[in-house]
C-alpha positions in Angstrom: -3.9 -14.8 -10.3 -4.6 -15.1 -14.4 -6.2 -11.4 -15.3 -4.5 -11.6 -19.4 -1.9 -9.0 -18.0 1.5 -9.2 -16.2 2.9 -7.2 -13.5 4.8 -4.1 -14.1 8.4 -3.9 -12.7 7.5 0.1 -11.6 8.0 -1.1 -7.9 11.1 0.9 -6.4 9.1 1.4 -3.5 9.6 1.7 0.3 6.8 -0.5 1.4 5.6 -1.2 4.9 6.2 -5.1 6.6 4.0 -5.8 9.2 2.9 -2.8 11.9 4.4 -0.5 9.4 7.8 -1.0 9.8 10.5 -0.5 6.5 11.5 -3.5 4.9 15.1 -2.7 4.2 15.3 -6.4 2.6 12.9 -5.9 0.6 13.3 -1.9 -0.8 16.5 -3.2 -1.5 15.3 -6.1 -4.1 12.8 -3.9 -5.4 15.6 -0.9 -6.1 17.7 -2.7 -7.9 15.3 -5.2 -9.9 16.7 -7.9 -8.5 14.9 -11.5 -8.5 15.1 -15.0 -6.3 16.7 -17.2 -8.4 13.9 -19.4 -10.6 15.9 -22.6 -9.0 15.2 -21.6 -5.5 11.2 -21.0 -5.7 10.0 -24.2 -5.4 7.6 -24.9 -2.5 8.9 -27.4 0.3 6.5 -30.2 1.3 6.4 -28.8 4.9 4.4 -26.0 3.0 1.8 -27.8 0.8 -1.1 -26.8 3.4 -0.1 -23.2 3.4 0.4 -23.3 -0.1 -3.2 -24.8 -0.5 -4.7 -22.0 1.6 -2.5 -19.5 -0.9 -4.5 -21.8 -3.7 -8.1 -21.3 -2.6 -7.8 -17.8 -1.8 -6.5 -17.2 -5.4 -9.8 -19.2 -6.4 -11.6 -17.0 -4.7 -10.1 -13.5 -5.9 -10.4 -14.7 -9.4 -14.0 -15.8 -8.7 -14.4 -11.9 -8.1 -12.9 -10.9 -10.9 -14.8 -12.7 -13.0 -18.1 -11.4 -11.4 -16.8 -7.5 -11.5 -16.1 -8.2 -15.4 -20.3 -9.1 -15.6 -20.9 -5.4 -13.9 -18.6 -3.3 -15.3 -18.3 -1.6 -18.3 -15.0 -2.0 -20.4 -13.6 1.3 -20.0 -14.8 0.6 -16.1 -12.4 -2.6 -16.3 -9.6 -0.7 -17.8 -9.3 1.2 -14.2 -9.7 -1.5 -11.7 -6.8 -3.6 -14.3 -4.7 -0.7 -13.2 -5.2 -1.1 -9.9 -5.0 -4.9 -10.1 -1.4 -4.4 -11.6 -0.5 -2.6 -8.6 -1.7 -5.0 -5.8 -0.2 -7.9 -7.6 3.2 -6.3 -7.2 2.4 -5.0 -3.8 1.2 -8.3 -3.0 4.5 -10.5 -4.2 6.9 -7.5 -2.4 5.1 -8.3 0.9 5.3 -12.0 0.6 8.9 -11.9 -0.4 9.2 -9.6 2.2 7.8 -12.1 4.7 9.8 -14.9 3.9 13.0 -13.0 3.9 11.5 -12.2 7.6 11.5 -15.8 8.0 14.4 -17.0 6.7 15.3 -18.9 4.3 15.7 -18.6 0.1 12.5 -21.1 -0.6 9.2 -20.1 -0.6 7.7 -21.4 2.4 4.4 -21.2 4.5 5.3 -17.6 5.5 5.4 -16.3 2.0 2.2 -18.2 1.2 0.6 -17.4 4.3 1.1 -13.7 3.5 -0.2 -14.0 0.2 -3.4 -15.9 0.7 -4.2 -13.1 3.5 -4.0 -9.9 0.9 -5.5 -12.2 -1.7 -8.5 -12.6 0.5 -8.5 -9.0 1.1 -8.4 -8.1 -2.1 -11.5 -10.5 -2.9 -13.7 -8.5 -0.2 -12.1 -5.4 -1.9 -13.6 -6.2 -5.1 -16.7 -8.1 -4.2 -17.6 -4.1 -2.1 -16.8 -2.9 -5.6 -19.3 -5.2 -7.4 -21.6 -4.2 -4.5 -21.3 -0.7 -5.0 -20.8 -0.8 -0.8 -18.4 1.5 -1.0 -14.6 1.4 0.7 -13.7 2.3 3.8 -10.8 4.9 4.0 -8.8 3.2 6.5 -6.2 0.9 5.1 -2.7 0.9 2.9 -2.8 2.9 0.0 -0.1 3.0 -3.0 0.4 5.1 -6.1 2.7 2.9 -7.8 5.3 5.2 -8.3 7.1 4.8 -5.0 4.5 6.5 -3.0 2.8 4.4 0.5 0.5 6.0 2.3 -1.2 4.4 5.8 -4.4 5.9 6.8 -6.9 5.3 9.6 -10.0 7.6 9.3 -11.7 8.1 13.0 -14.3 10.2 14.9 -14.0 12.7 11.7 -10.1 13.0 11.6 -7.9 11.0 9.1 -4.8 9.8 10.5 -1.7 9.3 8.1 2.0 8.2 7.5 3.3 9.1 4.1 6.4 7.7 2.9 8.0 8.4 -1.1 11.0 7.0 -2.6 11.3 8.4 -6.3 13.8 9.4 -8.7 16.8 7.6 -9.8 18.7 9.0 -6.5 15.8 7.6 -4.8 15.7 10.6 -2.8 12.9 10.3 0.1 9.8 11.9 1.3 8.3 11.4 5.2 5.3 13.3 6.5 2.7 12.1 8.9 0.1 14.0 10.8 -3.8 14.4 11.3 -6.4 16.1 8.8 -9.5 16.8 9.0 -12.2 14.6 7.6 -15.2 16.0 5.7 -15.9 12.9 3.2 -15.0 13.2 0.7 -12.6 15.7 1.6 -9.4 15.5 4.2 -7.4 18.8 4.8 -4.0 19.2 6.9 -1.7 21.9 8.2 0.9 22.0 10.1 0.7 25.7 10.9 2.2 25.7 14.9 3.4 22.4 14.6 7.0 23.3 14.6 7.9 26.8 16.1 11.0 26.5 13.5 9.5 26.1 10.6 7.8 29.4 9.4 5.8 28.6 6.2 2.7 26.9 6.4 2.8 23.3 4.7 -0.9 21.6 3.3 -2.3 18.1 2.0 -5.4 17.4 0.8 -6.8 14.3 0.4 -9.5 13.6 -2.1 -11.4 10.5 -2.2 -12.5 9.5 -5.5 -14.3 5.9 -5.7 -11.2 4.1 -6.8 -8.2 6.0 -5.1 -7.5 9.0 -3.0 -6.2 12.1 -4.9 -2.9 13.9 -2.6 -2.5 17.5 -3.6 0.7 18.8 -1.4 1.2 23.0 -1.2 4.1 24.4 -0.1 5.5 20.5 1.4 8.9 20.8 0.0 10.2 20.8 3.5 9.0 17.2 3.6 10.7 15.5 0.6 13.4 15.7 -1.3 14.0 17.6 -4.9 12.1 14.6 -6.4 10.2 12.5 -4.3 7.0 14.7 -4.5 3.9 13.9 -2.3 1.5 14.3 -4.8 -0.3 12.2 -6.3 -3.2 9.2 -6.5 -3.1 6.3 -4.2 -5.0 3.5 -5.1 -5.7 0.7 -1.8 -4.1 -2.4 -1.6 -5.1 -4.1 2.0 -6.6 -3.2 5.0 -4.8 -2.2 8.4 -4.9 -5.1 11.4 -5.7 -3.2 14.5 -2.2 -3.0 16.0 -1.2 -1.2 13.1 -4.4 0.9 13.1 -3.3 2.3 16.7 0.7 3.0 15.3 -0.5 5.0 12.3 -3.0 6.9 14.9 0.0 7.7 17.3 2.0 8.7 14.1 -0.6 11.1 13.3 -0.8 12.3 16.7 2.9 13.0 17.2 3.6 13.8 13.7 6.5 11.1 13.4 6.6 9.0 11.1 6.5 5.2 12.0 9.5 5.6 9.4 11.7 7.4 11.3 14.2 5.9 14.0 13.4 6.6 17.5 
């Protein structure tokens, strides 16, 4: 995807493979910078029609970029360039991520595969914004900073599963659970949750056109010294339905699709 701007190596991340599940493989890469080698990134012809379906749906998402650039203003474009940054990364993490899933050190039909479906998600993404339609809560959502946060929004109650890795001990954050939903407000507590824990721990969520604003209060119980909850997640791709019901029954049960059973 040409936008004039490249992608920002700010990715040490735990992201979420398919159904939520934590890419070891692919936390790993990101952690430590590390890259496929140049030599090794060629496509195989047995992934030419894949890689033509990668092709057109890049067409397609930079067909909508070039109409949000007609309706926006400049300062307007500044934003969603931010965002952009973001999904490209999130984007190439999930691929790679898919491949490693499928073996092999070439790129293949799974890593295009997996590419040209965010890529056509992000084009609906940004032909709603052009729209002015509005975007729906539910989906992945990522602050760029090592922050992923799963939401499903349902029946006026927003389901979540919030993961962090930040710092340079990459120390880790995990909370999941269900707020409220008042758009554009979400509030949680998990006051009685746990008959242990004595202090009462909050999130709010705030949605605000492009991203949804955390604010944490007294979470410390949920994170390490350094991987904070707060912050503002912008959306990167939608949630399948499968996925949808494990980030419900993580809300539910308050455990984190994260942790181990």
């Amino acid at each position: 995807m040409k936008h004039g701007f490249s992608m920002t190596p700010n990715l040490h991340t735990r992201l979420h493979l398919r159904h939520g599940a934590t890419a070891l493989a692919t936390l790993l890469f990101v952690a430590f910078g590390l890259q496929f080698p140049a030599a090794l990134m060629a496509a195989p012809p047995d992934s030419a029609a894949a890689k033509e379906r990668y092709d057109k749906a890049d067409q397609e998402l930079n067909a909508a970029w070039a109409a949000a650039k007609t309706q926006f203003s400049e300062e307007r474009m500044k934003e969603i360039a931010t965002v952009q940054r973001q999904w490209v990364g999130y984007r190439d993490i999930q691929a790679d991520a898919a491949q490693e899933k499928a073996g092999g050190k070439t790129k293949s039909s799974a890593w295009y595969e997996k590419a040209a479906s965010l890529s056509l998600d992000r084009a609906a993404w940004l032909q709603r914004a052009v729209k002015n339609e509005g975007e729906p809560v539910t989906g992945v959502w990522i602050d760029g900073q090592g922050g992923t946060l799963e939401v499903v929004e349902k029946n006026g109650q927003l389901y979540f599963d919030l993961n962090t890795v930040r710092g340079p001990g990459y120390d880790l954050g995990v909370i999941a659970g269900t707020a409220s939903w008042n758009a554009p407000l979400g509030w949680f507590s998990d006051k009685g949750r746990d008959p242990e824990k004595k202090d009462e721990s909050n999130l709010a969520f705030i949605y605000k056109d492009l991203y949804l604003q955390l604010v944490s209060a007294n979470a410390e119980h949920y994170h390490g010294r350094r991987a904070y909850l707060d912050g503002r997640y912008f959306k990167v791709a939608s949630l399948d339905p499968e996925t949808q019901s494990l980030v419900v029954k993580a809300g539910q049960t308050g455990k984190s699709q994260a942790v181990p059973d």
